[in-house]
PAFIVO-125466 format. One record per residue: x, y negated, z negated of N, C-alpha, C in turn; residue number from 1; residue in one letter. Coordinates in nm, 3 decimals, padded with zeros to 5 digits, always signed. Layout:
- n.px,n.py,n.pz,ca.px,ca.py,ca.pz,c.px,c.py,c.pz,kolse,lotor
- X,Y,Z,X,Y,Z,X,Y,Z,NUM,A
...
END
This chain:
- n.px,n.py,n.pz,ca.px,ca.py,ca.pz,c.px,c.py,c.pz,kolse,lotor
- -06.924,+02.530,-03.749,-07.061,+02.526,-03.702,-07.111,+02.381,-03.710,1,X
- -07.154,+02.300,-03.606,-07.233,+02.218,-03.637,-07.364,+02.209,-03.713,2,X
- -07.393,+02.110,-03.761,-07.526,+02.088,-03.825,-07.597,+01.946,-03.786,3,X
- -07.564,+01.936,-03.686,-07.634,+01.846,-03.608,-07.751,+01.856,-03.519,4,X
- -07.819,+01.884,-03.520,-07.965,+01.942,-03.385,-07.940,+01.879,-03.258,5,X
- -07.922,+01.730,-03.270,-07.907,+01.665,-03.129,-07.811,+01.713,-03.065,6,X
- -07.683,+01.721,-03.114,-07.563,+01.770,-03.079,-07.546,+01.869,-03.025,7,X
- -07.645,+01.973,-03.119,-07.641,+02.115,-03.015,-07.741,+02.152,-02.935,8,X
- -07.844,+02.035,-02.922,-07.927,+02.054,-02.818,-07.853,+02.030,-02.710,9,X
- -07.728,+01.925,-02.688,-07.698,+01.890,-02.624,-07.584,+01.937,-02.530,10,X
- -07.510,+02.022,-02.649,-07.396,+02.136,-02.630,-07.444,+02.215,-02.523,11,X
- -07.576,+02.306,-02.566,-07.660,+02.387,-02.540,-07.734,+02.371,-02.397,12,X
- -07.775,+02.250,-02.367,-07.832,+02.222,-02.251,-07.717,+02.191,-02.153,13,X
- -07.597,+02.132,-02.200,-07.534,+02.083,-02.072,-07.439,+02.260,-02.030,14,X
- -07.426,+02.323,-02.140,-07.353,+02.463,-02.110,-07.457,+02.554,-01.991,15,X
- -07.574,+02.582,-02.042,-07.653,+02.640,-02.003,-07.617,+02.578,-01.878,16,X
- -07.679,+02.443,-01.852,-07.724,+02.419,-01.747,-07.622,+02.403,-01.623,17,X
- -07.482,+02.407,-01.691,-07.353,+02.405,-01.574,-07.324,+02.576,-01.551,18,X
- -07.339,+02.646,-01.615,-07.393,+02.798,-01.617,-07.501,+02.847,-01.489,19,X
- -07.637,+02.775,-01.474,-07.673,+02.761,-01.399,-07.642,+02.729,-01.264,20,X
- -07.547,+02.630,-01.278,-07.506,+02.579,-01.154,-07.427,+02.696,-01.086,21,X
- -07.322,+02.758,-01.200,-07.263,+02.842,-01.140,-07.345,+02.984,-01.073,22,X
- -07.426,+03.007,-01.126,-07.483,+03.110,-01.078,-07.526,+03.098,-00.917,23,X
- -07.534,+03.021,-00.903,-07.639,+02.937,-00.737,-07.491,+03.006,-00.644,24,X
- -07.378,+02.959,-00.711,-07.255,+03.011,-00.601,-07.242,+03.196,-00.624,25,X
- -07.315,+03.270,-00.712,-07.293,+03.414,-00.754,-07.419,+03.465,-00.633,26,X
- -07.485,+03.421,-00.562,-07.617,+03.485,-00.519,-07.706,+03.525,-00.583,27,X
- -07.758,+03.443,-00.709,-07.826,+03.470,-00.826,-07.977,+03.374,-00.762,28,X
- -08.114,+03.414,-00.825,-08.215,+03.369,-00.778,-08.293,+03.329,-00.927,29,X
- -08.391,+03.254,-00.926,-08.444,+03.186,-00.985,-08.513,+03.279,-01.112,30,X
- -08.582,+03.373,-00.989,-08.695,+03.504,-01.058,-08.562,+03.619,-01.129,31,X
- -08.494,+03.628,-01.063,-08.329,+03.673,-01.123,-08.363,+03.645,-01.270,32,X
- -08.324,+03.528,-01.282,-08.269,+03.498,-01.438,-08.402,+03.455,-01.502,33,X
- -08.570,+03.473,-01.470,-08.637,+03.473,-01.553,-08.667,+03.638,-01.601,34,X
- -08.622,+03.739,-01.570,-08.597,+03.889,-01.539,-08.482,+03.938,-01.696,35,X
- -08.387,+03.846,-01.659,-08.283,+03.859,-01.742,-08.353,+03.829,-01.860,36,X
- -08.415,+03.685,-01.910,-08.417,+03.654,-02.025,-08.537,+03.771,-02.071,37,X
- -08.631,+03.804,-01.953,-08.734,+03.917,-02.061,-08.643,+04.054,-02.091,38,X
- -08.594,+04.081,-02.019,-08.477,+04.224,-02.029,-08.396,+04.157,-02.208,39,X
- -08.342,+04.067,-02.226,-08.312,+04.001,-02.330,-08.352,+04.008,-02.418,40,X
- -08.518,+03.980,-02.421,-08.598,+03.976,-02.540,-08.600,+04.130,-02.549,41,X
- -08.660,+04.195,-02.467,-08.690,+04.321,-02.513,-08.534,+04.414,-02.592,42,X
- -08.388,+04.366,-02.539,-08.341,+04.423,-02.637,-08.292,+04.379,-02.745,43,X
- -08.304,+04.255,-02.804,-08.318,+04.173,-02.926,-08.405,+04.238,-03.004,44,X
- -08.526,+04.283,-02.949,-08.636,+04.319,-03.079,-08.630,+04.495,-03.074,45,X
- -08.508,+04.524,-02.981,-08.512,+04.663,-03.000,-08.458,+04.659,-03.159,46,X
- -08.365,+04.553,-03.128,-08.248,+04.603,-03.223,-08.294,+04.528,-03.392,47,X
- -08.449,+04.485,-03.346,-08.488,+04.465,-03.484,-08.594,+04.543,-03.566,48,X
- -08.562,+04.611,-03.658,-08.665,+04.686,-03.705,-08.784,+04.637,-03.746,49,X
- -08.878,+04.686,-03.723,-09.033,+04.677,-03.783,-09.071,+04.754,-03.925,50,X
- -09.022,+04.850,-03.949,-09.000,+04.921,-04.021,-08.996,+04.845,-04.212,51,X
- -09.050,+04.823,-04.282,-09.050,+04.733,-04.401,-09.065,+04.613,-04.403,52,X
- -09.079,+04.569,-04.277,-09.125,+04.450,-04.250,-09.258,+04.334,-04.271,53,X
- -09.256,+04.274,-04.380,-09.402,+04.230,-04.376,-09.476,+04.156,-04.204,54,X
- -09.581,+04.178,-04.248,-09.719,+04.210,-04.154,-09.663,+04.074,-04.103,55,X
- -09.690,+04.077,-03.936,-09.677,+03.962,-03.907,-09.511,+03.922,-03.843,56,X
- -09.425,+03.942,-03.924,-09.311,+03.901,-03.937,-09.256,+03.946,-03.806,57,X
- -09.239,+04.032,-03.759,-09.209,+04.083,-03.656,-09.255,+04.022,-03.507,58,X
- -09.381,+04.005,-03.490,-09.379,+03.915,-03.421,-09.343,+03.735,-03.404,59,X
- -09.374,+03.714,-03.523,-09.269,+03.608,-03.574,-09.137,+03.545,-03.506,60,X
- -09.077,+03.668,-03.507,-08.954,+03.651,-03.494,-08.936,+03.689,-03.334,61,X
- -09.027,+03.760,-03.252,-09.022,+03.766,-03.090,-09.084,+03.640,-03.062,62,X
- -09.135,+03.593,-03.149,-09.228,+03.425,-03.070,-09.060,+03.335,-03.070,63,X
- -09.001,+03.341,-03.152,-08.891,+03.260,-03.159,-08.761,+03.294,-03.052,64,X
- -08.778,+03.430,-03.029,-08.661,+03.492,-02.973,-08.725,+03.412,-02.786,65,X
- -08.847,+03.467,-02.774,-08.918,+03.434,-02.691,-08.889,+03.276,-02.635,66,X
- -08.875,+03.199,-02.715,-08.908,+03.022,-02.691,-08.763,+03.015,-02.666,67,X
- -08.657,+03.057,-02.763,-08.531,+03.018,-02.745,-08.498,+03.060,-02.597,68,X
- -08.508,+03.186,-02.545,-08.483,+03.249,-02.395,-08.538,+03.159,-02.295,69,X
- -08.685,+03.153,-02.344,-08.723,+03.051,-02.245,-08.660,+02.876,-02.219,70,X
- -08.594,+02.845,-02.295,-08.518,+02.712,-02.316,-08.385,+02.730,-02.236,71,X
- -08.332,+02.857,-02.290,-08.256,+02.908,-02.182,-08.258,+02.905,-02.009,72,X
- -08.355,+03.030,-02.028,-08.351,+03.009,-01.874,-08.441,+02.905,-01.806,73,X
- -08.502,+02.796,-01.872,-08.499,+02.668,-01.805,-08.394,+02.594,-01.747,74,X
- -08.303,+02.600,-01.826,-08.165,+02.482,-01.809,-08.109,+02.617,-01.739,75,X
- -08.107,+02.732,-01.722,-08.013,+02.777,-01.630,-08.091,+02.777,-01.473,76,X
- -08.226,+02.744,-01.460,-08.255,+02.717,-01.321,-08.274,+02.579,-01.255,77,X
- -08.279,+02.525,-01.411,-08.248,+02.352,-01.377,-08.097,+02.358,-01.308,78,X
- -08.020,+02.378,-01.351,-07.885,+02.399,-01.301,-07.889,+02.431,-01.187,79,X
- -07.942,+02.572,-01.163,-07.961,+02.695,-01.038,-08.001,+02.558,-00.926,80,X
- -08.139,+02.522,-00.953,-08.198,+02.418,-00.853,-08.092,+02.273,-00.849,81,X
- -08.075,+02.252,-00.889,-07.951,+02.144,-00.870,-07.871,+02.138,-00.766,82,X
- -07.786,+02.249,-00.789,-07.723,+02.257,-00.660,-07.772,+02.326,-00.581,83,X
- -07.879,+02.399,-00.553,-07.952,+02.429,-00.450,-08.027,+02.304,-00.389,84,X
- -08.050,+02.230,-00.424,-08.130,+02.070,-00.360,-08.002,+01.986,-00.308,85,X
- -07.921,+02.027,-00.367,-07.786,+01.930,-00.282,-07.766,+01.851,-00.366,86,X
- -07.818,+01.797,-00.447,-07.778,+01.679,-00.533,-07.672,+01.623,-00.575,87,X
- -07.625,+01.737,-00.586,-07.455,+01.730,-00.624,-07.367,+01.661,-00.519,88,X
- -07.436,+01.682,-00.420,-07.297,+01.618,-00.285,-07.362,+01.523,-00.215,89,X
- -07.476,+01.425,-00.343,-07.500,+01.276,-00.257,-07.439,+01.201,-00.376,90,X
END
């Protein structure tokens, strides 16, 4: 495991975002994969109980699940739009 932050911001963004790229050749759409990441969240916090949970905590932990997805599917439509603008083949 790294323990570097930069490192795996960096891991993280360039994976995602060549991920992205690939999707653009799958017939995948933008609103697509902002769809996915809420379908995502919602079964992440299925699979977390509320149940003994102090007050609060629970959402807590969807604000985080929430931000990380969304970081996600940024760099996967940064990608997506990439090679949809052509960029790649100037």
């Amino acid at each position: 495991m790294r323990s570097d932050p930069n490192e795996a911001d960096d891991i993280i963004r360039n994976t995602v975002f060549d991920l992205g790229r690939k999707h653009f050749n799958y017939g995948a759409t933008t609103s697509l994969m902002e769809r996915v990441g809420v379908i995502f969240l919602a079964h992440f916090m299925q699979a977390i109980p509320k149940d003994g949970m102090e007050p609060g905590k629970h959402e807590l932990i969807r604000d985080a699940f929430s931000a990380f997805l969304g970081v996600v599917v940024y760099w996967l439509q940064s990608g997506f739009r990439y090679i949809q603008s052509g960029a790649n083949n100037k």
